[in-house]
C-alpha positions in Angstrom: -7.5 -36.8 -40.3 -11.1 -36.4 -40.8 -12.5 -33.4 -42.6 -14.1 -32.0 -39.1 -10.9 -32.2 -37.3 -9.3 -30.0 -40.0 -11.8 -27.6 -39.7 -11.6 -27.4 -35.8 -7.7 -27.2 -36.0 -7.9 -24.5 -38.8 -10.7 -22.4 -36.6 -8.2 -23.1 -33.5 -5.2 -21.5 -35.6 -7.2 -18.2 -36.7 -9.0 -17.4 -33.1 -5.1 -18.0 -31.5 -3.5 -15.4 -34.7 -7.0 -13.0 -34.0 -6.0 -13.0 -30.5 -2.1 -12.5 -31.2 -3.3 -9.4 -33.2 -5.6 -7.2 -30.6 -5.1 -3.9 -30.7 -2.9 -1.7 -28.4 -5.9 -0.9 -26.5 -7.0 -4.0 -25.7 -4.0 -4.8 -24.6 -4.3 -1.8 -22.3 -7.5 -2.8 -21.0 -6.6 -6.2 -20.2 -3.3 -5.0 -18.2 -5.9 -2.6 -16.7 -8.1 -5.7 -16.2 -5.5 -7.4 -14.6 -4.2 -4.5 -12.1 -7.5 -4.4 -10.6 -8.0 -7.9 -10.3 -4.8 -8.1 -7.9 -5.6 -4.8 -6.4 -8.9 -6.4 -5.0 -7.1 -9.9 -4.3 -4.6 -7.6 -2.6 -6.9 -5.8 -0.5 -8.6 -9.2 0.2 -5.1 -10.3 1.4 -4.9 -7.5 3.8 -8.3 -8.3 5.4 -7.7 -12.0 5.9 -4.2 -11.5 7.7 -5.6 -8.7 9.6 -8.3 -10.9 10.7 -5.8 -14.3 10.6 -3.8 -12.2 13.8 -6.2 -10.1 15.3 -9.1 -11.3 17.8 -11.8 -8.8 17.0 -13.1 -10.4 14.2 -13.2 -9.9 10.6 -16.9 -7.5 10.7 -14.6 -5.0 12.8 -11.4 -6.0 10.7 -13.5 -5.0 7.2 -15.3 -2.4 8.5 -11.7 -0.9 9.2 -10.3 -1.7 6.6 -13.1 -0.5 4.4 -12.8 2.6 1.8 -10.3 4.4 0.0 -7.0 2.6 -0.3 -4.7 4.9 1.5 -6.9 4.7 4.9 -7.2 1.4 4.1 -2.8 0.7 4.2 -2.6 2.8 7.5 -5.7 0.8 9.2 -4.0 -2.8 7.9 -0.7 -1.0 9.5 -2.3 -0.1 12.8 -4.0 -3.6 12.9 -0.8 -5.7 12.1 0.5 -3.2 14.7 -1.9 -4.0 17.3 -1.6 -7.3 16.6 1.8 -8.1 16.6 3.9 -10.2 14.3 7.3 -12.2 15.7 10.6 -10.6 15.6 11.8 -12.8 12.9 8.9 -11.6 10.8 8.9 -8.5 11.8 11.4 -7.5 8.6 9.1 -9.2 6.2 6.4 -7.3 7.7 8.0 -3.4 7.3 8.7 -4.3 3.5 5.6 -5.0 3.3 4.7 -1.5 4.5 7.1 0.0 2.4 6.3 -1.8 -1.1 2.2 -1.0 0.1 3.2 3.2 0.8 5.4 2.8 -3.0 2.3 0.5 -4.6 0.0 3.8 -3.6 0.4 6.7 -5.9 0.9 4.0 -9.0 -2.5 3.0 -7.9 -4.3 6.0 -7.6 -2.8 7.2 -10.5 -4.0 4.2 -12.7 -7.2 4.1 -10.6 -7.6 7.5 -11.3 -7.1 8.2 -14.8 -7.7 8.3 -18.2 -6.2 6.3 -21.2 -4.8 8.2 -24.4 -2.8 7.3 -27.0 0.4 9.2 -27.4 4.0 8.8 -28.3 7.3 10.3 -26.7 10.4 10.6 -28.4 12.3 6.9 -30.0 9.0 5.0 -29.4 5.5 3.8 -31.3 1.9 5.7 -30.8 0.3 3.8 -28.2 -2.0 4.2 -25.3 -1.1 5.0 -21.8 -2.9 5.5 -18.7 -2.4 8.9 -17.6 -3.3 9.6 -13.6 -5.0 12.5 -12.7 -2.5 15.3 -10.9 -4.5 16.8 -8.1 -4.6 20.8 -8.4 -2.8 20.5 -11.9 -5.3 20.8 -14.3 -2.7 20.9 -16.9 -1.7 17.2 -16.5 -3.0 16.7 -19.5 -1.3 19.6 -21.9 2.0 18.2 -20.4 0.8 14.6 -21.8 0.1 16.3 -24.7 3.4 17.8 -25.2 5.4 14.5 -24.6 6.4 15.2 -21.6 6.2 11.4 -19.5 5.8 12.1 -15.9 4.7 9.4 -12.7 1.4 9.8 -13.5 1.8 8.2 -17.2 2.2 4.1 -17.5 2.4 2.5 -20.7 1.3 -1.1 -20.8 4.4 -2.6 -19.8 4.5 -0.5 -16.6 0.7 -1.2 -15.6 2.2 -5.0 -16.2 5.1 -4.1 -13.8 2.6 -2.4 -11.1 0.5 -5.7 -11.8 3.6 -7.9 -10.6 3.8 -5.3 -7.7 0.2 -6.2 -6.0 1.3 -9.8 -6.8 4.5 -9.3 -4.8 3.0 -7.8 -2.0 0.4 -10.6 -2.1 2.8 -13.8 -1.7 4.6 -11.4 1.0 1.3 -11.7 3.0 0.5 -15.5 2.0 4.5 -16.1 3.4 3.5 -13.8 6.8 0.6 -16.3 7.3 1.9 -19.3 6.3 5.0 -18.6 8.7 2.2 -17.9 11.8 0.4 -21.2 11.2 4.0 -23.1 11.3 4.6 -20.4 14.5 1.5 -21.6 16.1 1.5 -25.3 15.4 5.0 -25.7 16.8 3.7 -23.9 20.2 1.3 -26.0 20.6 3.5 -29.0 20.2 
């Protein structure tokens, strides 16, 4: 093995152990990272089937389905609603109404928050995202004095809202995928 080749392996060895070694709050930034990359392909999602089922077109479809998320879930509701979706979807479709209404307060809160590093009782310091509480401006005091309510995620449950969104998201792909087989069968 040549003397460059060494070299390269060797540097390949120390950037993988560098990157085995990041800091807890890294790693909370990059599960943060990746919530909000499938929060947006999510809320992509939503506009495409809207517009895959609906005739209006997707300018009035995003223009709906524009701004915050929670106006956002009931105007994808009302437009999947409108729209209609087969009876033998039709169960796919309600859970995905139900995991999007259970998805919604883990993403505000993680939306809407702040990271700290803490520690409860029987585990390491590290950081956690703690949601803002609306009209509770001691959220943060009861952070402070251990006490983990909905609003605080360590990095393993931002990872487990993360696989939420992606849930939700092959739902969606399956509800489409199912109304082009739907259609092309009709028309045969």
């Amino acid at each position: 093995m040549s003397k460059k080749s060494r070299r390269a392996q060797r540097r390949k060895r120390q950037r993988r152990s560098r990157r085995l070694k990041q800091a807890p709050i890294d790693l909370m930034n990059r599960a943060l990272g990746e919530f909000l990359t499938a929060c947006g392909e999510l809320e992509f999602k939503m506009i495409l089937f809207a517009d895959y089922i609906s005739e209006p077109g997707i300018e009035a479809i995003f223009d709906a389905l524009s701004g915050p998320f929670g106006p956002k879930i009931k105007a994808f509701k009302e437009w999947c609603e409108f729209s209609g979706v087969s009876d033998e979807r039709r169960p796919l479709l309600d859970n995905v109404y139900k995991k999007l209404d259970v998805l919604l307060p883990k993403r505000n809160f993680l939306v809407h928050g702040e990271t700290w590093d803490g520690q409860f009782s029987g585990k390491n310091k590290q950081p956690y995202r703690v949601g803002i509480i609306k009209k509770d401006l001691e959220y943060m005091d009861k952070f402070d004095r251990g006490e983990h309510g909905d609003n605080v995620f360590s990095i393993d449950q931002v990872c487990a809202v993360t696989r939420d969104c992606r849930d939700i998201i092959a739902d969606i792909d399956v509800l489409r995928n199912a109304r082009q087989v739907d259609e092309e069968a009709n028309a045969a």
